[in-house]
C-alpha angles and dihedrals in degrees: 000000000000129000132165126264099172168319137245141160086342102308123111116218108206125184110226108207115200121179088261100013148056133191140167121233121192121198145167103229123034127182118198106226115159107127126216132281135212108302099237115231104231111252100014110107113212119225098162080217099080105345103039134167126233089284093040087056084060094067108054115142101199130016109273106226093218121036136192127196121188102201130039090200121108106297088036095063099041100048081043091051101052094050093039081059094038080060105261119136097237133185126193126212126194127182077219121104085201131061105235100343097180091060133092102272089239103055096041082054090057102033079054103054090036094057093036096053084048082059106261111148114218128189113179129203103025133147118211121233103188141339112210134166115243141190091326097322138041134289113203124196120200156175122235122211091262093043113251121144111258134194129207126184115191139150100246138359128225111200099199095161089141140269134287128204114269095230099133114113099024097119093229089142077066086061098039094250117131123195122231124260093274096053092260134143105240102225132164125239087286096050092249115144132214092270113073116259085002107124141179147203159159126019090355097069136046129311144032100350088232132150088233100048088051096043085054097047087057094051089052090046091048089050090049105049080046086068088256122129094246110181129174121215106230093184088058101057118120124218121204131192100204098212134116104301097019126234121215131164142174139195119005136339132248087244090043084057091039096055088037088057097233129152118243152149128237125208123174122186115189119222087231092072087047117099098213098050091051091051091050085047084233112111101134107135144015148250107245110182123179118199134178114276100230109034100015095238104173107246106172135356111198118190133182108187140121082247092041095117082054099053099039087080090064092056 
């Protein structure tokens, strides 16, 4: 475990705690890289035995008959997906009163109809009262949207309301840095922060809390401490929702251009007019791309498909 101690004439000191050692490093250039862990729902104590987090679901040892899912985000649908398909009965329950908002319309509609007709149980807009263990499973009391109590009775519970930067126990407040109220670390377009030589990246910093954002972001901070111009292309960054069909997206929504007033078209192709789709048996989704409408600058490519990880490289 490493955290700051100091700084002086450019140079960072960091204490380097082993289980029987500890030493302290100094260096020139630093890059903050520790990544997030599981947001924590208040009140609701994790034992990753019953009532688990997004790392605890991936250690079950049997199928739960009955499972819960706080969160129909991301990591809420896939973990929900793969034990709804492994043969669990699984709801899911989001604070949201909309399915994926953040996603184009047209692929949370799809992406909707096509988990809910796999079996997956959604209720939207809910608040949670408590979360309790209960006679060897979990008892959840909740709030509907209109407001209605609620009980839920289920073998185990998955909270997957996010992630948040693992920035605690740095030591940051040792070289005069504060985080931001988030707990982020504030950074420009090239991850430096406002300390010089002082970088960060990843899960720690702004924007989609991805592997490959992050990875990029390493490369353009390496560049850059070698004396290069490194960049990273924002714009260009894919998203992926890792479920059966995927969803993956990049560049802006239909909704982002509307509220940006921007003119554009809109084409959509379904996987059920495609040849090769109907030969593999697998023609569930579409292509959706949005270009500009008056040079066709592509703006956004939207796909819902079981190879959609794959074709998202292409966009």
């Amino acid at each position: 475990r490493a955290r700051f101690v100091g700084m002086q004439d450019g140079v960072y000191s960091l204490e380097v705690s082993a289980e029987n050692s500890v030493q302290e490093i100094s260096a020139g250039n630093v890059i903050i890289a520790t990544g997030s862990k599981p947001r924590q729902l208040p009140g609701t104590r994790i034992d990753n035995a019953i009532i688990c987090d997004n790392a605890g679901a991936l250690d079950f040892r049997e199928v739960p008959k009955r499972l819960c899912v706080v969160g129909a985000g991301v990591i809420g649908l896939e973990l929900g997906s793969v034990w709804r398909r492994l043969g669990a009965d699984v709801t899911l329950l989001d604070a949201m009163p909309d399915f994926l908002p953040g996603c184009d319309t047209a692929v949370s509609k799809e992406m909707l109809k096509l988990m809910s007709g796999q079996g997956l149980k959604f209720d939207l807009g809910v608040s949670i009262d408590s979360i309790a263990l209960s006679g060897g499973g979990v008892q959840i009391s909740y709030r509907d949207r209109a407001g209605a109590a609620k009980e839920l009775a289920c073998d185990k519970v998955i909270v997957a309301i996010g992630r948040v930067p693992n920035t605690d126990g740095l030591g940051i407040e040792a070289i005069g840095l504060e985080l931001d109220q988030r707990g982020y670390v504030p950074v420009d377009e090239h991850c430096r922060t406002k300390l010089p030589n002082l970088f960060a990246i990843g899960d720690v910093v702004r924007g989609p809390m991805l592997a490959h954002k992050a990875e990029e972001e390493g490369i353009m901070v390496a560049e850059i401490v070698a004396g290069q111009s490194g960049h990273v292309n924002y714009a260009a960054i894919p998203f992926i929702i890792y479920t059966s069909p995927e969803a993956a997206w990049v560049g802006k929504t239909e909704q982002e251009l509307a509220r940006e007033g921007r003119a554009f078209k809109s084409g959509q192709f379904p996987f059920s007019a495609n040849g090769r789709a109907l030969g593999h048996g697998d023609a569930q989704g579409f292509v959706k791309v949005l270009a500009d409408a008056e040079s066709d600058l592509v703006l956004g490519v939207h796909i819902v498909s079981s190879l959609a990880s794959e074709m998202i490289g292409e966009a």
